[in-house]
N, C-alpha and C positions, 0 to 999 in steps of 0.2 A: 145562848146567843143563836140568833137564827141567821145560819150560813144560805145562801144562794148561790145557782148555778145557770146562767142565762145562757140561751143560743149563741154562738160563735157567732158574728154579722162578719169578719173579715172573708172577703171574697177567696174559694178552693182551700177555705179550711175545714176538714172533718173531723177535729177532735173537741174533744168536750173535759172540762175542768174534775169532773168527780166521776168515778164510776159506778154502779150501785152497790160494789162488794167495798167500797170507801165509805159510801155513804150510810150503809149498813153498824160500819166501827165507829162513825162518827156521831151516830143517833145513839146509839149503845154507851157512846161516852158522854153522852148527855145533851149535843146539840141539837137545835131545830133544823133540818135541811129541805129547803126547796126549789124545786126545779120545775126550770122553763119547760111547754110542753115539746116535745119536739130535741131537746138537745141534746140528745145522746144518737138523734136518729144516725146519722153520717156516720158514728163509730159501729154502728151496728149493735145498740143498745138501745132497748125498747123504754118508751115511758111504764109499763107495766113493771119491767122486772127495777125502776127507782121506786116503786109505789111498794111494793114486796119488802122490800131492802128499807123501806119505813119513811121516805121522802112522800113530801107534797109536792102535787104536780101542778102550776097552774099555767095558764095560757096569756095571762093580762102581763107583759112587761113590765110597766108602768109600777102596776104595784110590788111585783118582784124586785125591782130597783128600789124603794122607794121603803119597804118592810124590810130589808137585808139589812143587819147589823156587822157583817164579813162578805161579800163579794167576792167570791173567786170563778176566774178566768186562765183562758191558756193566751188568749191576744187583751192588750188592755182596752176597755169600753171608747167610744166615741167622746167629744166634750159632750156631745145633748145626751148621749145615756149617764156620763158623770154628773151629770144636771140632777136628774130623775133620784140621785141617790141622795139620801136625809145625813145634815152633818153629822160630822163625827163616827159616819161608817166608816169603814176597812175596808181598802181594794187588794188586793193580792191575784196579780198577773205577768207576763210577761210584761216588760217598759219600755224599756230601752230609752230610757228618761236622759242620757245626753245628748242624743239625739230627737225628740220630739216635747220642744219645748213647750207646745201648743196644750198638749198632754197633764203636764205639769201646771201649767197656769189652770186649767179647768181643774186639776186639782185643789190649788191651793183657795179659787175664787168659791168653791161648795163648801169651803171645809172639812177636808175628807182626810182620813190618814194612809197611807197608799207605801204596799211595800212591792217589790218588783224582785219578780225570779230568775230574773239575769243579772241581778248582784248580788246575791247571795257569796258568800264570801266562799273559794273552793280549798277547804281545809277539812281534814280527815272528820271532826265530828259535824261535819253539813254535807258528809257524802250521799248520803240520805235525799237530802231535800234537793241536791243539784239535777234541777231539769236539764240545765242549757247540754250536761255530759248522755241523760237518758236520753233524750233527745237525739243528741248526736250522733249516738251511737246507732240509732236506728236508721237514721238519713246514709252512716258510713254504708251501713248493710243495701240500702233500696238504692245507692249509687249505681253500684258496681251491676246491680243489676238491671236497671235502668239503660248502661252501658252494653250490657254484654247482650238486650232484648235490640239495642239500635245500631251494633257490630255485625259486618258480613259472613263471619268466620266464625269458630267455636275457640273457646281459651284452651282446654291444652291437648297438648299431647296426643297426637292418634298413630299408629301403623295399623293400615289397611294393606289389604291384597291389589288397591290399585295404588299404593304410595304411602307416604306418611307429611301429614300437618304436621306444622311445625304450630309452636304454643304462642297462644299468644302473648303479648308484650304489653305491659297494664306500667304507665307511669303516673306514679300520688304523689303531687306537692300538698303536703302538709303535713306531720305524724300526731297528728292531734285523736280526741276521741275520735272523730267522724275518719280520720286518714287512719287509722289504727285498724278499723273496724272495716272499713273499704279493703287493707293490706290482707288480712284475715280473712275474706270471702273473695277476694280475686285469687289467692292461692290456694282456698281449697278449691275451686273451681277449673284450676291447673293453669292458669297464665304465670308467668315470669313478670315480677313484680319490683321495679326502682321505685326509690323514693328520694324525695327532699326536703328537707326541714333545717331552718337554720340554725335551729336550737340542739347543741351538739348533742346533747343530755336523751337525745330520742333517739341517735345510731343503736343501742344497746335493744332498745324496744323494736324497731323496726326487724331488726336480724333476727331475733328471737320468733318473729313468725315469718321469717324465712326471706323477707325481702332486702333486696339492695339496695346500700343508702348510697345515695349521693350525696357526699357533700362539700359544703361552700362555705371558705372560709368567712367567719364574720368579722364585723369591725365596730366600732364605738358608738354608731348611730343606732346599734340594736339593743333596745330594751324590752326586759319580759317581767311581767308581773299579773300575780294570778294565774300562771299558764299561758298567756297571753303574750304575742309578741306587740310592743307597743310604739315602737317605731321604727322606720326605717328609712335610709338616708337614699336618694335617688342614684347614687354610685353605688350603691349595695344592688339596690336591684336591676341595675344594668351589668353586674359581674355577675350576677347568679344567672340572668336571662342568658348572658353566654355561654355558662358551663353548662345551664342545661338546652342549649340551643340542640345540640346533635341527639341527646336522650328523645328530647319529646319529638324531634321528626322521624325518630327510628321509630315510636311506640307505634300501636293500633289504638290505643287508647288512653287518653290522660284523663286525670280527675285530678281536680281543683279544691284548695278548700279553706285557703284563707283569708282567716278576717282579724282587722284591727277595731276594737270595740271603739264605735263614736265616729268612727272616720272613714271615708270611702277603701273598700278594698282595691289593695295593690293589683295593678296590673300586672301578672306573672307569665302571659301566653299574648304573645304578640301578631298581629295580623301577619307578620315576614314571617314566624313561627307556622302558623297556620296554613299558608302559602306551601311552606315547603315539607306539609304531611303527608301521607300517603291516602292518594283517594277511598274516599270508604271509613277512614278512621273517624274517634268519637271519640268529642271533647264533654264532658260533665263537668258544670260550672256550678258550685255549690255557695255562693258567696253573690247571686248576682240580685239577692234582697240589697246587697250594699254595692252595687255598681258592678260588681264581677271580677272574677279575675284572668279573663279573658277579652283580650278587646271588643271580638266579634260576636261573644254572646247576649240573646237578650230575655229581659228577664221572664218567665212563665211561658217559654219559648222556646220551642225546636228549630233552629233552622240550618240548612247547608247554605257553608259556604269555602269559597276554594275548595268544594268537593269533599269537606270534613263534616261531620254533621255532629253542629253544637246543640247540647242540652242543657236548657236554663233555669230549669224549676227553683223555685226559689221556697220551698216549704215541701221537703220531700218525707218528713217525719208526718204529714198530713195526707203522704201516700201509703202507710200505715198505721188509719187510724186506730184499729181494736188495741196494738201493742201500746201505740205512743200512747194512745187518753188512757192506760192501765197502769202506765209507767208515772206518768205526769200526775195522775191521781195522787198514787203513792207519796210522789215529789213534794207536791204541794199541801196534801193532810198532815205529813212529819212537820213541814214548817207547820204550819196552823197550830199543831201540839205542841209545839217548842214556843209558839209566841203568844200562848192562849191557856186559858180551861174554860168549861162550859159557861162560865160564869164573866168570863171579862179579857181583856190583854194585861199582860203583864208590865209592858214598857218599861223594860229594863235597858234602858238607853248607850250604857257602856259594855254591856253582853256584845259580843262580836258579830255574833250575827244579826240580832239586830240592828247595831250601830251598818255594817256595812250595807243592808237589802231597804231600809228605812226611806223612800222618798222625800215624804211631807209627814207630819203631825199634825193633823185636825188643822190641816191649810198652811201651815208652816212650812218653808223648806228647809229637810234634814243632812240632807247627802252631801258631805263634804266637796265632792266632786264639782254639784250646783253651786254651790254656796260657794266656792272660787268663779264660778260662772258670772253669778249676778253682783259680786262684789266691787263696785266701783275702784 
């Protein structure tokens, strides 16, 4: 089968789907791989060292789309680049196919079969293939630093001979990969580090790398599946916004990080929040691709205001490209071997992984989740 790997076109993205030490295993195992010329430049991987690594380099789009029997990507194609693709290819990208229906319909209108790396099911044997956690986990790291390059002060602990700094005070709403991995490099860095997560199951993880949990009791509007918190009732998050009203005006710095898949992120940092922080401080809004979780933040955006100065990046794993396209490689060739050999797909429809990352089928829609969507 001949795999393809085109330029990223989504605007301030610099990672690229294959690496050339991926593409090297994946020629070895018998595939054909070709690549866009040009699409490793942003990660700082040369078309040279794909051409070494045993890839074809070409520069025509059109036919790159169009000769590709597997498409993979880290953002999913355009409808007009899904056009360009010949039925009965294979996409494998990010989706987010509940939210971009547009997506899907140029899907099913080409006849294309399209599996998506943000539902890939998170269960111990597709620890492997889970982008959205590698991912994550890189965005927690470039947070904190992100933060502590736009903070007036230094995180911890100093005595000097003219005084001593006191440490700073870092608050993480979320315990998730990315709020896990933020908790981790805010305290070795020496700030004092709360957290909140209303999933109780995370005080144990939080303490264990040294920070303090806050927490808030839940109620019956909270559902979580998949790791996911999957809803939440407007009284819930007007008692959390309380208990942690006095955390986040003490902090120097909050970081944000959650999201409900499909749906706009909850608003967790209110303008009255903001208002009553201490000038200088910095907010990192890591959720504001799905509206934010900060009123005042916006998104791919630095800005002060009431004197706080919010950070909105919204693709910050694309501020470390070399690591995330080395990770995401990985990610994404495990799945490819697990749903393929050189020779075809396997389409084993009730395998669990399958069944859950499965968009469409040669134009079909497969996804449980759609298929409640469009059903009359």
């Amino acid at each position: 089968m001949k795999i393809a790997v085109p330029k990223e076109t989504k605007e301030r993205e610099n990672r690229v789907a294959l690496t050339p030490d991926v593409v090297q295993a994946l020629v070895k195992a018998g595939f054909e791989c070709i690549v866009e010329s040009g699409a490793g430049d942003h990660s700082y991987l040369a078309d040279s060292k794909y051409a070494a690594a045993g890839a074809q380099i070409i520069s025509d789009k059109q036919k790159l789309y169009s000769d590709a029997d597997v498409l993979l990507r880290v953002n999913a194609p355009s409808s007009s680049e899904i056009a360009m693709m010949k039925k009965d290819a294979v996409l494998i990208s990010f989706m987010w196919a509940a939210t971009n229906p547009d997506l899907v319909a140029a899907c099913e209108k080409q006849g294309i079969s399209a599996f998506s790396m943000d539902a890939i099911p998170r269960i111990s044997r597709a620890q492997k293939m889970d982008a959205l956690s590698s991912q994550s986990n890189l965005a927690g790291y470039k947070t904190v630093l992100l933060a502590a390059n736009a903070l007036g002060k230094i995180f911890p602990l100093m005595m000097t001979a003219a005084g001593t700094i006191k440490p700073c005070k870092v608050v993480i709403m979320g315990a998730g990969v990315a709020g896990l991995q933020a908790i981790a490099t805010a305290k070795r860095l020496g700030a004092i580090v709360e957290v909140s997560d209303i999933r109780p199951e995370t005080k144990e993880q939080v303490e264990s790398l040294g920070g303090k949990y806050i927490e808030v009791k839940g109620d019956d509007s909270i559902k979580t599946e998949g790791g996911y918190v999957k809803g939440l009732s407007e009284e819930f998050l007007k008692k959390q916004q309380e208990l942690i009203y006095k955390h986040i005006t003490d902090a120097d710095i909050v970081i944000t990080t959650a999201l409900i898949p499909g749906k706009k992120a909850p608003v967790l940092v209110t303008e009255e929040m903001v208002k009553n922080m201490k000038a200088g401080s910095v907010i990192v809004d890591m959720a504001t691709e799905q509206g934010g979780n900060c009123a005042l933040s916006e998104k791919d955006k630095t800005v002060i205001k009431h004197d706080v100065i919010i950070i909105g990046e919204s693709n910050l794993p694309s501020l470390l490209p070399l690591n995330a396209s080395e990770l995401y490689a990985k990610n994404i060739s495990t799945f490819l071997l697990h749903l393929a050999t050189k020779d075809g797909f396997k389409w084993e429809m009730d395998e669990e992984i399958t069944k859950g990352s499965l968009i469409t089928y040669r134009g079909q829609i497969m996804h449980p989740s759609l298929m409640k969507a469009v059903t009359p």
